[in-house]
C-alpha positions as CSV (number, residue, x, y, z in Angstrom):
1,X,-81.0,-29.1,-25.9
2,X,-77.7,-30.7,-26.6
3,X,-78.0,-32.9,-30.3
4,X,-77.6,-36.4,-30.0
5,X,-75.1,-37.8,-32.3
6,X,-77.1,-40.2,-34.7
7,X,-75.1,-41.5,-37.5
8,X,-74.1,-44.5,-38.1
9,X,-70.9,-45.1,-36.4
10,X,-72.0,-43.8,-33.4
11,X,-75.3,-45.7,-33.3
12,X,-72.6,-48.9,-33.8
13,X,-70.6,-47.7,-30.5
14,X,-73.7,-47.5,-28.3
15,X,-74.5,-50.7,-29.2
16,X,-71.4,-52.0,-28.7
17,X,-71.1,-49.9,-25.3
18,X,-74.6,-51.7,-24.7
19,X,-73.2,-54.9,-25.6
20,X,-70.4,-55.0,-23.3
21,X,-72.3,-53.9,-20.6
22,X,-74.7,-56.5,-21.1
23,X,-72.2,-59.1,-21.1
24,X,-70.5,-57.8,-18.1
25,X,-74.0,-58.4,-16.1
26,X,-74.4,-61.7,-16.8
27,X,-71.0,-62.7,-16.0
28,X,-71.3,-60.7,-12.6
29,X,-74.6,-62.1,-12.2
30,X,-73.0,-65.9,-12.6
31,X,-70.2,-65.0,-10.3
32,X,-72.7,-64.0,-7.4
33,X,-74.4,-66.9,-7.9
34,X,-71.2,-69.4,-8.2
35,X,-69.8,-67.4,-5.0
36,X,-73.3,-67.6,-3.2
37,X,-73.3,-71.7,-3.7
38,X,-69.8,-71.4,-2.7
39,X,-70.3,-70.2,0.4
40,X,-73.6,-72.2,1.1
41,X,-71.4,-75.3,0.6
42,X,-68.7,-73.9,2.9
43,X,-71.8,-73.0,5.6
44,X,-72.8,-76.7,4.9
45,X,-69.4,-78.4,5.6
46,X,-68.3,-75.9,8.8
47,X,-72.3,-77.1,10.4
48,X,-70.9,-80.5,9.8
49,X,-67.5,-80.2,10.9
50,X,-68.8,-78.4,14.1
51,X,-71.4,-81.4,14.9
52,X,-67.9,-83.8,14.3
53,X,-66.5,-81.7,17.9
């Protein structure tokens, strides 16, 4: 079984790695949800503009 490196630096750049990763989620989970109400508003606005015709 391979050893897993435990000292204290590289417990520090897992966390870190963990971290960064973490933040990366929530900013792709706020970009879905900013493009999703995008695109609900754009749905929203083409119904209307096709009613308009």
């Amino acid at each position: 079984m391979k050893r897993v490196d435990m000292s204290e630096q590289a417990v520090l750049r897992r966390l870190k790695t963990v971290d960064q990763l973490r933040e990366l989620c929530l900013l792709l989970m706020k970009a879905k949800k900013d493009s999703d109400e995008k695109a609900e508003k754009n749905r929203q606005t083409g119904a209307k503009s096709e009613i308009k015709k």
